[in-house]
C-alpha positions as CSV (number, residue, x, y, z in Angstrom):
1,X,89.0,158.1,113.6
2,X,86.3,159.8,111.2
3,X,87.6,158.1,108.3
4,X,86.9,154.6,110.0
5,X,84.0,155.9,111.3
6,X,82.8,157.2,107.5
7,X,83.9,153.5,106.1
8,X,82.2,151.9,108.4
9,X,79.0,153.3,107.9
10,X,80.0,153.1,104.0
11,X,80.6,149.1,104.4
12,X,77.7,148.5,106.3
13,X,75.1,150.2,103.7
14,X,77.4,148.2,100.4
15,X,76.8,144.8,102.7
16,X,73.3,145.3,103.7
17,X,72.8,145.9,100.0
18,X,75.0,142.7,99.8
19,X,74.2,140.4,101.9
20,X,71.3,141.1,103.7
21,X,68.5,138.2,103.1
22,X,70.8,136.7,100.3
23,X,73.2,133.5,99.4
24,X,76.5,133.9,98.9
25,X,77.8,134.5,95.0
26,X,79.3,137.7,93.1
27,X,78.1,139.3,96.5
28,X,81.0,138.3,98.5
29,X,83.3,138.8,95.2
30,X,82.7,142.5,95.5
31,X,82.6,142.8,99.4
32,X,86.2,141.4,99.2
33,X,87.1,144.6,96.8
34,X,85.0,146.6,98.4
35,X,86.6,146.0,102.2
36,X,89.9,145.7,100.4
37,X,89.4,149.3,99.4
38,X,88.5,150.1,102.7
39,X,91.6,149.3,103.9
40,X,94.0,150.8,101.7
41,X,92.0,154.0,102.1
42,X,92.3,154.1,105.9
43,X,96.0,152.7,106.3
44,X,97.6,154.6,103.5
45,X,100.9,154.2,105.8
46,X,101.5,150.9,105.8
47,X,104.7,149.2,107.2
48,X,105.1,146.6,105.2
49,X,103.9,147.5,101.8
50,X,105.3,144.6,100.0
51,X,103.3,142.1,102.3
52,X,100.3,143.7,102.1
53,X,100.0,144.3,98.2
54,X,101.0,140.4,97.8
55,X,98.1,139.8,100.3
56,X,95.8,142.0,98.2
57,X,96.5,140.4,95.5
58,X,95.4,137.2,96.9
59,X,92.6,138.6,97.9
60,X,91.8,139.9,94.3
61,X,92.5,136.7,93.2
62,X,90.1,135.1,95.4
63,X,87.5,137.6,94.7
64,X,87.9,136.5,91.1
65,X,87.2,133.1,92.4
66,X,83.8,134.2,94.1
67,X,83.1,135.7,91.1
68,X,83.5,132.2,88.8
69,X,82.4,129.6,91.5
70,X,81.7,130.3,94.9
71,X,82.6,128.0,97.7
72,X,82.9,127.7,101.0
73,X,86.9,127.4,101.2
74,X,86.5,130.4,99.0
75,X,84.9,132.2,101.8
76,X,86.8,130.9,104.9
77,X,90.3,131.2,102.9
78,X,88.6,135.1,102.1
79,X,87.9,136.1,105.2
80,X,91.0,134.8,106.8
81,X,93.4,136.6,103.9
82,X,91.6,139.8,104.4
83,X,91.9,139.6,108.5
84,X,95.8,139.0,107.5
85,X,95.6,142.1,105.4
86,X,94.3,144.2,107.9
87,X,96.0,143.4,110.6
88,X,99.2,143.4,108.5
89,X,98.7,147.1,107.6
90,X,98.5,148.2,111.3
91,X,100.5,145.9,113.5
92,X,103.1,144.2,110.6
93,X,104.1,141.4,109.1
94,X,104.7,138.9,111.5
95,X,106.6,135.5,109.9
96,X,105.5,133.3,112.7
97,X,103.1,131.0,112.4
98,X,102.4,130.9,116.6
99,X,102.3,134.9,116.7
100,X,99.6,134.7,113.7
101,X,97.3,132.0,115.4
102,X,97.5,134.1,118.6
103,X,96.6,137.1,116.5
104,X,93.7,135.5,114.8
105,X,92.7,134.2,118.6
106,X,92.7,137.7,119.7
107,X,90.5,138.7,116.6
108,X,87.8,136.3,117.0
109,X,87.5,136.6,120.8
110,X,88.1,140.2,121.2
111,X,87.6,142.0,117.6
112,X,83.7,142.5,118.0
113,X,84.0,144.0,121.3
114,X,86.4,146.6,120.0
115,X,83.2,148.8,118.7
116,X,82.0,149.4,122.3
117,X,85.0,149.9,123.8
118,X,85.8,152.7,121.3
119,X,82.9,154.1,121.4
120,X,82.7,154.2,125.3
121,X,86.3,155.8,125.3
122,X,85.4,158.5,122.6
123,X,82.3,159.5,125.2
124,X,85.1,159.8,128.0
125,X,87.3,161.4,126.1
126,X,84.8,163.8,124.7
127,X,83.5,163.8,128.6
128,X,86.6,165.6,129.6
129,X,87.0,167.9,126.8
130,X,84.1,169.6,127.7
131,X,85.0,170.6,131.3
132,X,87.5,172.8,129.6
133,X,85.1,174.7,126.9
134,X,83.0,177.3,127.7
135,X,79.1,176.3,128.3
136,X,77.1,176.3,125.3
137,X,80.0,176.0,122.8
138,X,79.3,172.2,122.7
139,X,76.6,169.6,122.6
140,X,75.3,168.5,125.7
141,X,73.9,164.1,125.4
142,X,72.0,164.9,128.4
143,X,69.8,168.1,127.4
144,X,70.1,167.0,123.8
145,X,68.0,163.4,125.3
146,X,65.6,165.9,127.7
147,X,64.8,167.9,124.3
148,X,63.7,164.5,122.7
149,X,61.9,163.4,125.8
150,X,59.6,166.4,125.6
151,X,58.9,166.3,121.5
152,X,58.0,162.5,122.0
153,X,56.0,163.7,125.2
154,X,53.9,166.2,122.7
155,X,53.7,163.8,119.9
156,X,52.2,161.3,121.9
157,X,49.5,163.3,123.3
158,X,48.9,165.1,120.1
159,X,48.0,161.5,118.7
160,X,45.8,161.0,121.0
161,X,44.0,164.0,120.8
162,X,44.0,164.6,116.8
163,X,42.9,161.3,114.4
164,X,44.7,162.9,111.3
165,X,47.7,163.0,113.5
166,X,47.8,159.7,114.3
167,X,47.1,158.2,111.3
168,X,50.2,160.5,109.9
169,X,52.1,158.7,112.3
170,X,50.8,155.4,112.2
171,X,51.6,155.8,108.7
172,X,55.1,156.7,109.4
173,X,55.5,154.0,111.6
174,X,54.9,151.4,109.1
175,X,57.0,152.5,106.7
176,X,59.8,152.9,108.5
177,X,59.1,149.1,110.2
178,X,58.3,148.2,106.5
179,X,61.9,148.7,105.1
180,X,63.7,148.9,108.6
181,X,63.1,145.4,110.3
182,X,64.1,143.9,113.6
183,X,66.3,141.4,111.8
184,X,67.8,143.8,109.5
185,X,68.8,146.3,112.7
186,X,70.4,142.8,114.2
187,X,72.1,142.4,110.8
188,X,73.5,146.3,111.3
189,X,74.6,145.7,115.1
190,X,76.2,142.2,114.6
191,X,78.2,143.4,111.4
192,X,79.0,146.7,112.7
193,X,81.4,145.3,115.2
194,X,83.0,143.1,112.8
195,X,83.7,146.1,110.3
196,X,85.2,148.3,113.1
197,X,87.6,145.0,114.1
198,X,88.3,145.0,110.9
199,X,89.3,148.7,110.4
200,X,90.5,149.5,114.0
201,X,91.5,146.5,116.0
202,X,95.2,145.5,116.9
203,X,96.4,142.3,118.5
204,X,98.5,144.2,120.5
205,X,100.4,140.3,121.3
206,X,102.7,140.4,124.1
207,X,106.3,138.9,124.0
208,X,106.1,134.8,125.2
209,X,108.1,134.0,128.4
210,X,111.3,132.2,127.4
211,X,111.6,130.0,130.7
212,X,109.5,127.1,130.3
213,X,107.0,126.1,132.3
214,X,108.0,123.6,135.1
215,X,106.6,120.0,134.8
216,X,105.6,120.8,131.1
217,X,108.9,120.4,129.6
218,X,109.2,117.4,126.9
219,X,111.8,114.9,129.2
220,X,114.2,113.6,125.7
221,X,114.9,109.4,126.1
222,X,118.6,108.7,126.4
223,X,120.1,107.5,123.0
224,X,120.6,103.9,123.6
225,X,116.6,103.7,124.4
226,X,116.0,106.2,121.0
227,X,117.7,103.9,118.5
228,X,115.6,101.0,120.5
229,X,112.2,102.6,120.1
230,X,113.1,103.9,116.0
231,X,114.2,100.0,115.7
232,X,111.3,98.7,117.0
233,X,108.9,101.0,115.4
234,X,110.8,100.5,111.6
235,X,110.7,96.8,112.4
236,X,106.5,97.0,112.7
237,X,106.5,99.4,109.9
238,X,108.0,97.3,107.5
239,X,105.7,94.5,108.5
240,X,102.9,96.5,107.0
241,X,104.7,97.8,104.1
242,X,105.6,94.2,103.3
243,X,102.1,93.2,103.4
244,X,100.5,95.8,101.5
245,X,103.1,95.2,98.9
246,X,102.0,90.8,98.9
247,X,98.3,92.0,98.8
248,X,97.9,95.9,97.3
249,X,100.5,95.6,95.6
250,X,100.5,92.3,94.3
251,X,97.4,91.0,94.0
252,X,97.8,88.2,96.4
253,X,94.7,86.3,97.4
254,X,93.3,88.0,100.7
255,X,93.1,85.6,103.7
256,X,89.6,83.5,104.6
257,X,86.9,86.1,105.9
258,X,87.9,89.4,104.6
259,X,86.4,90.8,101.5
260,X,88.7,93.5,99.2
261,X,86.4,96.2,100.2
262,X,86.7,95.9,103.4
263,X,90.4,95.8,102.9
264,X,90.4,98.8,100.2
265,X,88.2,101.3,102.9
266,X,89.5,100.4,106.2
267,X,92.9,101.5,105.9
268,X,92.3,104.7,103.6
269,X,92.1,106.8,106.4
270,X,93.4,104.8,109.4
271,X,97.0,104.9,108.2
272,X,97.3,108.1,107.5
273,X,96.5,109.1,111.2
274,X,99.2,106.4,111.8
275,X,101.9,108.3,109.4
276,X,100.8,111.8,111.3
277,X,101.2,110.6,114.3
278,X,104.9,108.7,113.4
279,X,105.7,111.8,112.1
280,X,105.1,113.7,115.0
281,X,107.4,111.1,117.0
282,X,110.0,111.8,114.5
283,X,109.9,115.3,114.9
284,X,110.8,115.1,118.6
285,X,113.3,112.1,118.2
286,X,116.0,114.4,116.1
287,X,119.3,113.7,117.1
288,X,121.4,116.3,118.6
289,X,125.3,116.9,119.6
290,X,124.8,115.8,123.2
291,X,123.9,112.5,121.4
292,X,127.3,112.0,120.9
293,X,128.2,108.7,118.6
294,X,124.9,107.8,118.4
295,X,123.3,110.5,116.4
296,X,124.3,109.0,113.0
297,X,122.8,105.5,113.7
298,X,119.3,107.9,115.0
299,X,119.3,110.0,112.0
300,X,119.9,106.3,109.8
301,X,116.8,105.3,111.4
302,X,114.6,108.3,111.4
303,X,115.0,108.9,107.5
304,X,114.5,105.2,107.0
305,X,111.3,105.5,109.0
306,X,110.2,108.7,106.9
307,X,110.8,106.8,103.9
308,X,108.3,104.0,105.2
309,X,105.6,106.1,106.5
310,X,106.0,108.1,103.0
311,X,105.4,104.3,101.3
312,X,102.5,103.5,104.0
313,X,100.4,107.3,103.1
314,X,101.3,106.1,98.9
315,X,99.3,102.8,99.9
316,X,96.8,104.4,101.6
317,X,96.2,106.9,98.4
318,X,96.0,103.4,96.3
319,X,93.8,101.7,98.1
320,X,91.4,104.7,98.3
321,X,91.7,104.6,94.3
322,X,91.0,101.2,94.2
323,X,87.9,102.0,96.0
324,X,86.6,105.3,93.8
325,X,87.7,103.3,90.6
326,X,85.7,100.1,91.7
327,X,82.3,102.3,92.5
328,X,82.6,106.2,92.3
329,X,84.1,108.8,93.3
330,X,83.1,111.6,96.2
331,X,83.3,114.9,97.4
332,X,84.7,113.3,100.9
333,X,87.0,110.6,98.7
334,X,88.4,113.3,97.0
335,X,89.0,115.9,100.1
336,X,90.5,112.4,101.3
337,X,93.1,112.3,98.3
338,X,94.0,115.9,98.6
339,X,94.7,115.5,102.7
340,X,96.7,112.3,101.9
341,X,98.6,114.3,99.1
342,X,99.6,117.2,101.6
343,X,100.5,114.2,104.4
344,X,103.0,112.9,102.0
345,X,104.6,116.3,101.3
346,X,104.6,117.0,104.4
347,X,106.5,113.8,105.3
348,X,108.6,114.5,102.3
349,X,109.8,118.1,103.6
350,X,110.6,116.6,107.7
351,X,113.3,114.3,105.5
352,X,114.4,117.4,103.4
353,X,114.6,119.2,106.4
354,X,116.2,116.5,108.8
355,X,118.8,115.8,105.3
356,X,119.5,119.7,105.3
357,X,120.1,120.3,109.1
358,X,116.7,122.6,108.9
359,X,114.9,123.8,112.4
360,X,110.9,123.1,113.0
361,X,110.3,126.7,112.2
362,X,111.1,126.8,108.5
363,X,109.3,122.9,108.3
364,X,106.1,124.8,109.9
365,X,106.5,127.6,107.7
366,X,107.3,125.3,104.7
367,X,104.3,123.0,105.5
368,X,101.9,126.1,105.8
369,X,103.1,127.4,102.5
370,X,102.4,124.0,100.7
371,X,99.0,123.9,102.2
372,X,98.0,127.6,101.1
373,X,99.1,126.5,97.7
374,X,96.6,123.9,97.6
375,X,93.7,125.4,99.3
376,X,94.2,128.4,97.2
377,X,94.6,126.2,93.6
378,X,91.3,124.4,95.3
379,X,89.6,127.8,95.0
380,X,89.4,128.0,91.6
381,X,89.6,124.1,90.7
382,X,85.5,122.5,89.8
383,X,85.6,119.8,92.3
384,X,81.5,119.0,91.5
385,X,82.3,119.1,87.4
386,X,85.2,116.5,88.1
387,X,83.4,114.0,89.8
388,X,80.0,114.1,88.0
389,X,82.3,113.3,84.5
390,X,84.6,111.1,86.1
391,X,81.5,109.0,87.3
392,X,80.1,109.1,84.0
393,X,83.3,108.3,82.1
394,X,83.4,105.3,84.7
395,X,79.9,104.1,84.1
396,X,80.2,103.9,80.2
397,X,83.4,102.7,79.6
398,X,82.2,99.4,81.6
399,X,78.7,98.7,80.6
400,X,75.2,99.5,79.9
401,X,74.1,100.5,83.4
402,X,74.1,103.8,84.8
403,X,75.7,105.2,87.7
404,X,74.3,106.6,91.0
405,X,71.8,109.7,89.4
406,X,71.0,110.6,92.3
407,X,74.2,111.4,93.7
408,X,74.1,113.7,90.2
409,X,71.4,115.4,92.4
410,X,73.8,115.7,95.4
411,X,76.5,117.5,92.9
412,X,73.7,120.1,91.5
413,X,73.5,121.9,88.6
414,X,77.4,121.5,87.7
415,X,76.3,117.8,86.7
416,X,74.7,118.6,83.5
417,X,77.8,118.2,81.1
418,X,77.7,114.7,82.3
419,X,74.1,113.7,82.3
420,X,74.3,115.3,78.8
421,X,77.1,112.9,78.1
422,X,75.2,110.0,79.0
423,X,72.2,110.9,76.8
424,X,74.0,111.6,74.2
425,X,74.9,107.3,74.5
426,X,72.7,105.1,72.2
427,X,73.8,102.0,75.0
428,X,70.9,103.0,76.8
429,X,67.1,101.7,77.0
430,X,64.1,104.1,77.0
431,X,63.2,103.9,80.9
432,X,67.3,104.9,81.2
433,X,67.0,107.8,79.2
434,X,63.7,108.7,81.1
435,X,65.8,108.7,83.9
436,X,68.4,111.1,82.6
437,X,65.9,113.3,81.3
438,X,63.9,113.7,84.7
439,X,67.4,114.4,86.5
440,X,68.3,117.0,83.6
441,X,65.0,118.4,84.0
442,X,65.3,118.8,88.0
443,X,69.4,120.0,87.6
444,X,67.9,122.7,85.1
445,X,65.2,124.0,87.6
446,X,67.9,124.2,90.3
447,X,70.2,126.4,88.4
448,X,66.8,129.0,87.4
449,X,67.3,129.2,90.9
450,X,71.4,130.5,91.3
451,X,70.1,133.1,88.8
452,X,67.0,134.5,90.3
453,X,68.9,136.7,92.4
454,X,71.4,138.8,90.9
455,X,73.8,138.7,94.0
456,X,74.2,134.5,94.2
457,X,75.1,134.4,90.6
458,X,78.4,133.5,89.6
459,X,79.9,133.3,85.7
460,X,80.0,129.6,85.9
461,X,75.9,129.1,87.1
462,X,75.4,131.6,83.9
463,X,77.4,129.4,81.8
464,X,75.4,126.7,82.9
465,X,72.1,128.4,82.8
466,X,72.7,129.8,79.1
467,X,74.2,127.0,77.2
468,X,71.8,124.4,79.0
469,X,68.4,126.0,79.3
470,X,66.9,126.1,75.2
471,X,67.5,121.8,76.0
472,X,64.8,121.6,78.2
473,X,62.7,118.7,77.4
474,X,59.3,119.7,75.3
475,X,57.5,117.4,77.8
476,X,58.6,117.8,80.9
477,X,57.0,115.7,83.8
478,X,53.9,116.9,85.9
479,X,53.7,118.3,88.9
480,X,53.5,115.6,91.4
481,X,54.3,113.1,88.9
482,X,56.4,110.7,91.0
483,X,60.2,110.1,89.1
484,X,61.0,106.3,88.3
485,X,63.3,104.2,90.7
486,X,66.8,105.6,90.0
487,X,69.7,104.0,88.8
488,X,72.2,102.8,92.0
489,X,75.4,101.6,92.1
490,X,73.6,98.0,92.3
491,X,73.0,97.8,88.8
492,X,76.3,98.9,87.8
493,X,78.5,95.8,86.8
494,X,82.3,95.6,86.3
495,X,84.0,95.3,83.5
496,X,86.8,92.7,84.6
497,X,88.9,93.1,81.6
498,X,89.6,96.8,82.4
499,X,89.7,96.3,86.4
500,X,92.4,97.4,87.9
501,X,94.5,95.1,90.5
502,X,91.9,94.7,93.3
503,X,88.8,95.9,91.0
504,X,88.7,92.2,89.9
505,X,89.0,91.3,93.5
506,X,85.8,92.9,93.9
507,X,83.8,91.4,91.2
508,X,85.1,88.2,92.1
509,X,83.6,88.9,95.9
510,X,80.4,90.0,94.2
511,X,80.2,93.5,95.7
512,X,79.2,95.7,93.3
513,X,77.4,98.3,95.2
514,X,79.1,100.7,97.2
515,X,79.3,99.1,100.9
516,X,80.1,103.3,102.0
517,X,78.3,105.2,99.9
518,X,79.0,108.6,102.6
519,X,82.3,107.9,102.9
C-alpha cells in the first residue's frame, strides 16, 4: 500500500503539472505513459501478462496519437483502454463483453469513493494496532491535533501582539494562497480519488443468477407465425429496395411534390435505425431444433432479409453521398458514413454467423472488435484536413465560386492546405481572394494560439504553425476592421456535366444551397 500511496502522490504532482489550468495536447500523451508506468510498477504480478502488454501497447499507440492530433475519441478511447489495463492487471482478463460493462459501471459509480474508504479502514486498522503497542511507541492523531491546537493558539496571539509578526505571517499567508489556490486544492481532491481507483480499485463482480427472472423471459412465436412475420417483413422490404433502385438507383423522375433533397436527406439516417432495429428482430428469430421442419424455410428467410437490410444501409450510404457531393461534406456527414459502414458490417457478420451456426457471444465479441478497429484507426486518421480539401477539391473542379469559408472557420487551423489551394487558383476575382486571405489570416492567429502553451501542442499544430506562419499577409486587416460577406454555399453552382445521378436532380430543382447545413 506505500507504493500506491507513493504513486499517487507522484501522479498527482506530474498531472497538476499537466493538466492543471490547461487544454488538452502532448499533455494527456504523456499522462497516458506516465499512468501506464504507474501501473506496471505497482502490479509487477500480473495474471495475464499477454493481455495487458497488448493493452499497453494500445495505449502507447494512443499516446502517440495525442502526441500528433489530439481528439476527443483520443481521450475517451484513452481513458477507457487504460481503466481496461488496470483493472486487467488486478482482477484478469475477462472475455465478456457484459462482465466488462458491469466492471466499467462499478468503476464509474464506485471508483472515486475507494480513496475514503481505504483511507478510513487504514485508520481502523492502525486504530487496533495500537491497543497492542506499548504507550509512547506510536503516534497518537489525537495529542498530535492538541499539539497543533496550542502552536496555532500562540501564533494567533503573538500576531496580534507583535506587528513584525504578523506581517511575517500575512506574508506567508499569501504566498502559500498565491501558488496553492482553492481551485487547485479541488483539482488535488477530485483527481486524487480517480488515481487511487485507478491504482487500487477492483470490481470485485459477482457471479449472474442463471434462473431467469419470471415475467421477463423473451416468449419465442411458434414457427408457422415466424416464417409469417419474416414473409411479411421481406415482402415490405423489397418494396423499398425496389424503389430506391427505380429512383436512387436509376434516376427515375421523383413523383409531383418532392424535391431530390428532400429525398437524398431524409432517409440517410432513418433507414439505418430501420436496418438496426430488423437486425435486432433477426437476432431473436434464429431458428432452432425444436423448430422442427421449419427451421430451413426460417433460416431461407432470415438470410434473405439480412441481404435486404445489407442493400437498404448501401442506399442509405448513397444517398448520403449524393447529398455531400451535391453541397459539402461535414464532420456529422462523415461520423454518419463511418456509423453506416460499421451497420453494414455488422449486418454482414449476423449472416456469417447465422451461415456458420455461430452463438450471439462471438457476434458481440466480433462486432466489438470491428468497432475498436475503427475508432482506434479514427485516432490517428485527419478527419478536419479531409473535409476542408475535399470541399475545396469540390468547389474548383465545378466553377468559379467558392465554397462555404466559413465552415473553413468551423474546421480551424487544419484548413489551411486548402484555403492555400484555393489561392493558389487564378479562377478567382480580387474580393474572392480577399476573402481567402482574411480567413488565412484568422486560421493563422488561431494556431499562435495551440502553440502558446507548451502542453496543448501537438506535432501536427507545429507543422501547421511552422510551414504556414512566414505566409502571413504583409497587410493584414485592422483591428475592428469588419471582414466582407463570405462566400455560402448560395453562390456555388453545379457543374451538371460532372453531376453525379441525382446531383443533376438537384440543379434541375434549383437547390443549390445546402437545405441542412448542421446536419
Amino acid at each position: 500500500m506505500a507504493i500506491d500511496l507513493f504513486w499517487t502522490v507522484a501522479l498527482l504532482l506530474i498531472f497538476d503539472i499537466l493538466f492543471y489550468r490547461s487544454g488538452l495536447g502532448l499533455n494527456f500523451a504523456l499522462g497516458l505513459a506516465a499512468t501506464t508506468l504507474a501501473l506496471w510498477v505497482t502490479h509487477p504480478n500480473v495474471r495475464d501478462k499477454r493481455i495487458a502488454y497488448r493493452l499497453s501497447f494500445a495505449v502507447g499507440g494512443l499516446a502517440l496519437a495525442a502526441a500528433i492530433d489530439y481528439g476527443p475519441l483520443v481521450l475517451h478511447l484513452g481513458t477507457a483502454l487504460t481503466i481496461a489495463l488496470a483493472l486487467t492487471m488486478r482482477e484478469g482478463w475477462i472475455p465478456s463483453p457484459r462482465d466488462w460493462s458491469r466492471r466499467f459501471g462499478h468503476v464509474l459509480l464506485r471508483g472515486w469513493f475507494s480513496a475514503p474508504r481505504d483511507a478510513f479502514r487504514a485508520l481502523r486498522i492502525r486504530e487496533r494496532r495500537m491497543v497492542r503497542r506499548p504507550a509512547g511507541s506510536h503516534l497518537d492523531l489525537r495529542q498530535t491535533a492538541i499539539i497543533g491546537a496550542i502552536g496555532f493558539v500562540f501564533s494567533l496571539l503573538f500576531a496580534l501582539a507583535n506587528p513584525i509578526f504578523a506581517d511575517f505571517v500575512g506574508r506567508s499567508t499569501d504566498w502559500l494562497t498565491r501558488r496553492i489556490a482553492f481551485s487547485r486544492i479541488l483539482f488535488w481532491i477530485f483527481l486524487s480519488g480517480w488515481v487511487w481507483a485507478l491504482l487500487r480499485f477492483r470490481a470485485r463482480l459477482k457471479a449472474p443468477k442463471t434462473r431467469p427472472i419470471p415475467g421477463l423471459a423473451i416468449r419465442r412465436l411458434d414457427p408457422s407465425y415466424t416464417l409469417g412475420c419474416l414473409w411479411m417483413c421481406n415482402g415490405i422490404f423489397a418494396i423499398n429496395s425496389g424503389l430506391d433502385l427505380f429512383y436512387l438507383w436509376g434516376e427515375a423522375p421523383l413523383p409531383d411534390g418532392m424535391t431530390y433533397a428532400q429525398f437524398a436527406h431524409r432517409g440517410a439516417y432513418l433507414l439505418v435505425l430501420t436496418a438496426l432495429l430488423a437486425a435486432a428482430f433477426i437476432l431473436t428469430m434464429t431458428p432452432r431444433r425444436e423448430d422442427g421442419a421449419a427451421a430451413p424455410r426460417i433460416r431461407g428467410l432470415l438470410h434473405l432479409w439480412t441481404f435486404q437490410n445489407v442493400l437498404l444501409t448501401c442506399s442509405s450510404m448513397r444517398r448520403l453521398w449524393i447529398y455531400v457531393d451535391a453541397y459539402q461534406l461535414t464532420r456529422l456527414r462523415l461520423a454518419a458514413a463511418i456509423w453506416m459502414a460499421l451497420v453494414a458490417m455488422g449486418l454482414i457478420l449476423i449472416f456469417w454467423s447465422r451461415w456458420r451456426h455461430r452463438d450471439n457471444r462471438w457476434l458481440v465479441i466480433a462486432n466489438c472488435r470491428v468497432c475498436f478497429a475503427v475508432l482506434y484507426f479514427c485516432c490517428f486518421f485527419d478527419f478536419e484536413g479531409f473535409i476542408s480539401n475535399y470541399n475545396a477539391t469540390n468547389a474548383l473542379a465545378r466553377s468559379k465560386a467558392l465554397p462555404d469559408l466559413q465552415y473553413f472557420r468551423v474546421l480551424g487551423p487544419k484548413s489551411l492546405p486548402a484555403v492555400d489551394r484555393l489561392l493558389d487558383e487564378g479562377r478567382f476575382d480580387a474580393s474572392q481572394r480577399l476573402q481567402l486571405t482574411f480567413v488565412r489570416e484568422d486560421l493563422l492567429q488561431e494556431a499562435s494560439k495551440w502553440n502558446e502553451d507548451w502542453r496543448t501542442r501537438t506535432l501536427r499544430s507545429l507543422n501547421i504553425w511552422t510551414r504556414w506562419y512566414a505566409r502571413l499577409p504583409d497587410e493584414p486587416r485592422a483591428a475592428g476592421e469588419p471582414p466582407p460577406a463570405r462566400a455560402t454555399n448560395a453562390a456555388m453552382p453545379l457543374d451538371g456535366s460532372r453531376a453525379e445521378p441525382g446531383k443533376r436532380e438537384i440543379e434541375r430543382e434549383g437547390q443549390t444551397q445546402d437545405p441542412f447545413p448542421n446536419d
